[in-house]
DRENPA-788201 format. One record per residue: residue number from 1; z negated, y, x negated of N, C-alpha, C, O in turn. Coordinates in steps of 0.1 Angstrom, whole numbers, plus 2048, in hexadecimal, padded with zeros to 3 digits. Layout:
BEGIN
   k n.pz n.py n.px ca.pz ca.py ca.px c.pz c.py c.px o.pz o.py o.px
 NUM    Z    Y    X     Z     Y     X    Z    Y    X    Z    Y    X
...
//
This chain:
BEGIN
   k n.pz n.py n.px ca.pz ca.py ca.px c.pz c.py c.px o.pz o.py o.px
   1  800  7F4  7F8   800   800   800  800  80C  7F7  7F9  80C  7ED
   2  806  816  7FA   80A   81E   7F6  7F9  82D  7F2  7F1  830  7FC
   3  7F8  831  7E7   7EC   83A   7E8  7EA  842  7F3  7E1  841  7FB
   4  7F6  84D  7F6   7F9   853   801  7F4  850  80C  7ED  858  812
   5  7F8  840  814   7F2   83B   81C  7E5  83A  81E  7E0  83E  829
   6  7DD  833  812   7CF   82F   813  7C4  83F  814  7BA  842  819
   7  7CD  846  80C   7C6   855   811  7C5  859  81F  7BB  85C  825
   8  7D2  858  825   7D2   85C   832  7CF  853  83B  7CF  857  846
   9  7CB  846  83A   7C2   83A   843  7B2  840  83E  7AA  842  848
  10  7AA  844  830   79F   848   832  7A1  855  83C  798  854  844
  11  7A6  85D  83D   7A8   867   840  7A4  864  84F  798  867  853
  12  7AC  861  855   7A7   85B   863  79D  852  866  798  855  870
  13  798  847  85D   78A   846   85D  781  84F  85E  779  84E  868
  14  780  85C  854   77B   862   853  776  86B  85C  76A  86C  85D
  15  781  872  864   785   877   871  781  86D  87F  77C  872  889
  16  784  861  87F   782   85A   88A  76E  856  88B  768  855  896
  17  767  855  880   759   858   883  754  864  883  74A  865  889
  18  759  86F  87E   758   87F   884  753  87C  895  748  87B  89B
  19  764  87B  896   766   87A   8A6  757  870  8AB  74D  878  8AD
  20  754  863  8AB   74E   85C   8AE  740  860  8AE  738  859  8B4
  21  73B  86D  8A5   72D   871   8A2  72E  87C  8AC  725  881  8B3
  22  73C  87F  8AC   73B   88D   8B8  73A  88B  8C8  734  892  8D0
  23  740  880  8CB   741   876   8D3  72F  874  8D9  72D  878  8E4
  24  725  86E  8D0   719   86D   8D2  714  871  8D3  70D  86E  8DC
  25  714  87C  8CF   70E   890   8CC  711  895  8DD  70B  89D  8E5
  26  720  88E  8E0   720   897   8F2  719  88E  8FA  714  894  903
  27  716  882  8FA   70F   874   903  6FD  87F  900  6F8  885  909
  28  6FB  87D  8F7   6EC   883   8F7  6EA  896  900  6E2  89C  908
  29  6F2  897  8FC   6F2   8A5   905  6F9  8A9  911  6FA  8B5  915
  30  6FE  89F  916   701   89E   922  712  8A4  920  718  8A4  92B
  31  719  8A8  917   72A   8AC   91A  72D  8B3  909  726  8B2  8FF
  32  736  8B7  90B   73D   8BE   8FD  73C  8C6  8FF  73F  8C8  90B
  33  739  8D3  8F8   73C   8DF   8FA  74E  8E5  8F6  754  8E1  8ED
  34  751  8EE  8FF   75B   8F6   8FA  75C  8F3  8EB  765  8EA  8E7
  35  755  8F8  8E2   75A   8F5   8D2  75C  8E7  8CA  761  8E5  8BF
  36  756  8E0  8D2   759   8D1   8CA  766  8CC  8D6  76F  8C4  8D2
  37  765  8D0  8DF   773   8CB   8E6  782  8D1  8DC  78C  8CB  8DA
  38  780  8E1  8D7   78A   8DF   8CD  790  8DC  8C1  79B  8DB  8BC
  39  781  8D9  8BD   780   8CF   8AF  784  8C4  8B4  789  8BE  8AA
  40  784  8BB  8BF   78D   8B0   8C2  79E  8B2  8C1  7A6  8AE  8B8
  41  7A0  8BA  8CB   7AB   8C3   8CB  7B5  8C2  8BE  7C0  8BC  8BE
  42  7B0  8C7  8B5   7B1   8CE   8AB  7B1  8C1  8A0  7BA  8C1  898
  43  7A8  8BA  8A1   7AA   8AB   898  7B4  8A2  898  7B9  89D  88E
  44  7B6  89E  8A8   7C0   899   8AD  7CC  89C  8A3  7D0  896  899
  45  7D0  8AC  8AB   7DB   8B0   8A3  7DD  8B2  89A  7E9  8B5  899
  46  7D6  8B0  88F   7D8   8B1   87F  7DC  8A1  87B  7E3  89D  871
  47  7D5  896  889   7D5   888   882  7E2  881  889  7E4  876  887
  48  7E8  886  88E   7F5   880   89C  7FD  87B  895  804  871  898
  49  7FF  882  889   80F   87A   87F  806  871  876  80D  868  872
  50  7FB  870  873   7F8   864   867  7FC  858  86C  800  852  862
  51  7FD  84F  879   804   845   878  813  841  878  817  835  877
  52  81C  84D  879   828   84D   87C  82B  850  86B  835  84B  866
  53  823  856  862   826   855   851  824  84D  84E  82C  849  847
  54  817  843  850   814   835   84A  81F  82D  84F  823  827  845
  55  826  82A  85B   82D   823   85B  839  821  85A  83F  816  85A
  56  83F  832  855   849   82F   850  851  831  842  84A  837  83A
  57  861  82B  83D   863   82B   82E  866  839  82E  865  83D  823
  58  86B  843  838   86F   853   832  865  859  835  864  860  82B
  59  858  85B  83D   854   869   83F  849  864  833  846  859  82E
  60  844  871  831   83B   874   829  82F  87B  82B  82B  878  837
  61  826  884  824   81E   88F   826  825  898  827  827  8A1  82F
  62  82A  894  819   836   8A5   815  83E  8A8  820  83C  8B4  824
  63  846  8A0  827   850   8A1   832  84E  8A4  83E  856  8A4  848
  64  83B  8A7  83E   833   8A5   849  82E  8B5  84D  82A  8BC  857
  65  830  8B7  842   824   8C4   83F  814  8C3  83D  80D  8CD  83C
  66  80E  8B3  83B   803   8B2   844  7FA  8B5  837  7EF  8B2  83C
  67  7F6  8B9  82B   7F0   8C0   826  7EE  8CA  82B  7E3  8CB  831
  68  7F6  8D8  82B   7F4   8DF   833  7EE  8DF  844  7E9  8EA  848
  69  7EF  8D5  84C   7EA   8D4   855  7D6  8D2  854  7CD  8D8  859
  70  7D7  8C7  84C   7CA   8C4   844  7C3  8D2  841  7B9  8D6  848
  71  7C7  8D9  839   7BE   8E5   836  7C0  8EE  840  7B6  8F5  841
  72  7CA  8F2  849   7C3   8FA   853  7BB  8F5  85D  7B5  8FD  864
  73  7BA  8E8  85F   7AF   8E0   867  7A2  8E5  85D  79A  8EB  863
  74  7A1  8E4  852   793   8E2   84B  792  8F4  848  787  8F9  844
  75  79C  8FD  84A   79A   90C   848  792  90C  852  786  90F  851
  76  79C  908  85F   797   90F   86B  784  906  870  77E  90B  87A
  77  781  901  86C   76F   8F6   86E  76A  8F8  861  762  8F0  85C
  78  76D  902  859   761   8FF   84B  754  8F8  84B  750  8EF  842
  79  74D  8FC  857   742   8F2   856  741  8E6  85A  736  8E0  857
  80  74D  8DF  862   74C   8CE   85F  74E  8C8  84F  758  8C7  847
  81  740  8C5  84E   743   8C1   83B  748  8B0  840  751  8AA  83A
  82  741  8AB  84A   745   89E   84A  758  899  84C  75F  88F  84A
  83  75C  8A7  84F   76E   8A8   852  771  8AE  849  772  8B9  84D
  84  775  8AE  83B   77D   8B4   833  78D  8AC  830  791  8A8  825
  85  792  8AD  83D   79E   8A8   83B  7A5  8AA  82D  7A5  89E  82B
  86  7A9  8AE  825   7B3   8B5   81A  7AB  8B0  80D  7B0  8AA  803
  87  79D  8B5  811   796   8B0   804  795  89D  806  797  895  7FD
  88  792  89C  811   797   88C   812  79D  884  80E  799  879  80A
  89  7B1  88B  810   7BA   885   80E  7B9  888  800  7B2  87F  7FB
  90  7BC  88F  7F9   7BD   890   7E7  7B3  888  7E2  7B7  882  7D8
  91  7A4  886  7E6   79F   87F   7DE  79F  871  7E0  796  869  7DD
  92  7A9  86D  7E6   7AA   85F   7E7  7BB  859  7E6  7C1  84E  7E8
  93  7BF  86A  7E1   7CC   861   7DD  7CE  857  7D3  7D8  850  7D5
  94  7C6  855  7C7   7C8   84E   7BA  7C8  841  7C0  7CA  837  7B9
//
């Protein structure tokens, strides 16, 4: 498997127990607030092409844009440290 890949499958790991803690966080307090409904929002859409790049032989990141997607996801939430999409993906490309 390709480094590329294995970064962007942690990546969604990464992101899919985000989700899963935020998920918990609305059960205990009875709903989501406005601001974590757009951090869903907002995750989703940064994460919607990672399986259509993992699966195929042309697309890429590069051809994706999705670095840049990555860091305005992590511009726009500075304080999800547990979501640092971008710093995610790089440190798990080797």
């Amino acid at each position: 498997m390709k480094s590329e890949n294995k970064a962007l499958l942690l990546v969604l790991q990464r992101s899919l127990l985000y989700l899963r803690h935020l998920g918990s966080e609305g059960q205990k307090s009875h709903g989501l607030s406005k601001d974590e409904a757009f951090i869903i929002r907002d995750l989703a859409e940064a994460l919607h092409n990672i399986p259509k790049i993992i699966l195929s032989d042309t697309e890429s990141v590069e051809n994706n844009s999705l670095e840049r997607v990555f860091k305005d996801f992590d511009e726009a939430y500075p304080s999800l440290d547990l979501v640092k999409l971008l710093d995610t993906y790089k440190e798990n490309l080797s």
